[in-house]
C-alpha positions in Angstrom: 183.2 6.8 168.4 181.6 9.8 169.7 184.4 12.4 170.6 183.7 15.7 172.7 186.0 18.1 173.1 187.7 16.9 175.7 187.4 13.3 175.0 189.2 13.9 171.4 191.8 15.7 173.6 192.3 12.9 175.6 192.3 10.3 173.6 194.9 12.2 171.2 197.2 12.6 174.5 196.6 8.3 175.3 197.6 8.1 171.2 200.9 10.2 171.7 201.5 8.5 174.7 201.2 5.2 173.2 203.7 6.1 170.5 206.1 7.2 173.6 206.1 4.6 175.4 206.7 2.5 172.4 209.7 5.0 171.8 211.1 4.6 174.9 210.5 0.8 175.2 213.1 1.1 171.7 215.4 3.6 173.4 215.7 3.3 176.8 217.8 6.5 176.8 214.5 8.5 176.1 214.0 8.4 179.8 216.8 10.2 181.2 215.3 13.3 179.0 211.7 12.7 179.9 212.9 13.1 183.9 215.1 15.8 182.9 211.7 18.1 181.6 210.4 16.9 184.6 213.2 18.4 186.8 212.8 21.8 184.8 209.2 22.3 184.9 209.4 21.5 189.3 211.2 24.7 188.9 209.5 26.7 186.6 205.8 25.0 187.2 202.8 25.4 189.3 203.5 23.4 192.8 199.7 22.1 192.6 200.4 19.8 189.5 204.2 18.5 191.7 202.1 15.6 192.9 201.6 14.4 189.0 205.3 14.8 187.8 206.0 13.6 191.0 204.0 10.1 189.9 205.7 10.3 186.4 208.8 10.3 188.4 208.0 7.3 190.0 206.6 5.6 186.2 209.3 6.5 184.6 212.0 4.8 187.3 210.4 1.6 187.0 209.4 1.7 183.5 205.4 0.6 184.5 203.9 2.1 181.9 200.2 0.8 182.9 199.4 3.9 184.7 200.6 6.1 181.8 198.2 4.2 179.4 195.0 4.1 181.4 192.4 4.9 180.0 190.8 6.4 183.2 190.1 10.0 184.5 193.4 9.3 186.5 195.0 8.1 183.7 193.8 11.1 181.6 194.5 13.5 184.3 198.5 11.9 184.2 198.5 12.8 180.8 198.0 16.3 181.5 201.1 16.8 183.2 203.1 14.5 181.4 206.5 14.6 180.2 206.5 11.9 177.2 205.2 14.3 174.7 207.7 15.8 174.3 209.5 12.9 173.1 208.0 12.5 169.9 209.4 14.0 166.5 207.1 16.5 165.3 205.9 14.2 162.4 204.6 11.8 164.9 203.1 14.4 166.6 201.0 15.9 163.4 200.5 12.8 162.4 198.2 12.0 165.6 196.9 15.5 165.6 195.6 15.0 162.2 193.8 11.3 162.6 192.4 12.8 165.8 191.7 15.8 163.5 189.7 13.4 161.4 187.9 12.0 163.7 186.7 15.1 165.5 185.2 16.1 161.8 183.7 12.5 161.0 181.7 12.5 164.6 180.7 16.7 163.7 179.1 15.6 161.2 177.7 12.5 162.3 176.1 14.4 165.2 174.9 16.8 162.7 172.9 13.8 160.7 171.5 12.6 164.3 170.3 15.8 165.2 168.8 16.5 161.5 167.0 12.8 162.1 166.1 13.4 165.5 164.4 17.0 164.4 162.7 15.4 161.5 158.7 15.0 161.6 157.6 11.5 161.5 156.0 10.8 158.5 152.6 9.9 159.0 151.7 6.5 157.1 147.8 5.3 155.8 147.7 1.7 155.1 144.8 -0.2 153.7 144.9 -4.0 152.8 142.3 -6.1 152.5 139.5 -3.6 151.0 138.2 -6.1 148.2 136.6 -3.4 145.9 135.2 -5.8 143.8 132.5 -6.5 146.3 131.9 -3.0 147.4 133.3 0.4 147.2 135.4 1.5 149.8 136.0 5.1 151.4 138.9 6.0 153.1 138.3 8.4 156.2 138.9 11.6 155.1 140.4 13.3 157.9 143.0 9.8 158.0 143.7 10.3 154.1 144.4 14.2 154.9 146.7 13.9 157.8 148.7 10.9 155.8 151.9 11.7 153.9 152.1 8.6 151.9 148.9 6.0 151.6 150.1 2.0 151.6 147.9 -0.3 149.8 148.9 -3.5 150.7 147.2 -5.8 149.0 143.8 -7.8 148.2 142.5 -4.0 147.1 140.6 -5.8 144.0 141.0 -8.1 141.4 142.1 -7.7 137.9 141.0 -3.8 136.5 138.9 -3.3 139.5 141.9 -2.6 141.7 141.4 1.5 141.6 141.2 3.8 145.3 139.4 7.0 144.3 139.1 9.2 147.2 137.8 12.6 146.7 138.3 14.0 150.6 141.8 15.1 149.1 143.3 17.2 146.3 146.4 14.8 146.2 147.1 11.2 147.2 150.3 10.1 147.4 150.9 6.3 147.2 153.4 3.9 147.4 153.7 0.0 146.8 154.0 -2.1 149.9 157.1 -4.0 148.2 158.8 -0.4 148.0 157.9 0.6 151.4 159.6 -2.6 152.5 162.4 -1.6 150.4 162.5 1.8 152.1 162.3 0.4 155.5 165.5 -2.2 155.2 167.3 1.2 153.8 166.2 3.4 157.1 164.5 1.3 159.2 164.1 4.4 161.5 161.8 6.1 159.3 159.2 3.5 159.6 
């Protein structure tokens, strides 16, 4: 799950009120204090957000809790102004702060290994199969062989002792089996 700031927000506000609503589907006396912060924060809140309590007003009289628990930008935006919060025990409360907590870190550093990935340099891949040096010599294109970071050989290079690439239009050559590049590949198939 990716999480931004605000989506962790809102999805720990859908968690704690999931937990509410369960609460209150236990206790039905839970709503009688929910409307009761409602009825304090009309006089002690911003009218522009009277609309919202108003709705959690109307939710809470006919217990239809589907509103409450969408997971829209109306729903979210409910949430905001919401009195069932306030419900919980603080140990239910932390509890969901800290999973969401978790989360938050887990996609951090997630992101942090895409954008590492997506920074990376490609590595640059010679292969050469079918060279049969036991016929004639072969000579890899020096300017390929310099601008590769690994050279493949793949296979019918030579038979028996034969089966030896010399190149001299590079200081170092750096090889690697085609049965361990395959390996490579099913372990990061994006790197191939």
């Amino acid at each position: 799950m990716k999480l931004t700031h605000h989506g962790a927000q809102d999805y720990q506000s859908l968690l704690m009120h999931r937990e509410a609503v369960r609460m209150v589907l236990a206790d039905a006396s839970l709503i009688e204090k929910a409307l009761g912060t409602l009825a304090h924060w009309d006089a002690i809140s911003d009218p522009r957000s009277k609309p919202l309590r108003d709705q959690w007003v109307q939710i809470l009289s006919t217990r239809n809790w589907s509103l409450a628990l969408a997971e829209s930008e109306l729903g979210n935006q409910l949430r905001q102004a919401s009195p069932m919060a306030t419900l919980l025990p603080n140990s239910v409360r932390l509890a969901i702060i800290s999973e969401v907590t978790a989360l938050k870190e887990a996609a951090s550093e997630q992101q942090a290994v895409e954008t590492a990935l997506a920074r990376a340099r490609p590595m640059k891949i010679l292969a050469l199969s079918d060279l049969h040096i036991e016929f004639a010599p072969f000579v890899p294109d020096p300017a390929a062989v310099e601008a590769a970071d690994v050279i493949v050989l793949a296979g019918d290079i030579s038979t028996g002792a034969k089966g030896t690439l010399r190149c001299t239009a590079c200081n170092s050559i750096k090889l690697i089996s085609a049965e361990k590049l395959q390996s490579f590949a099913a372990l990061c198939p994006a790197a191939v």
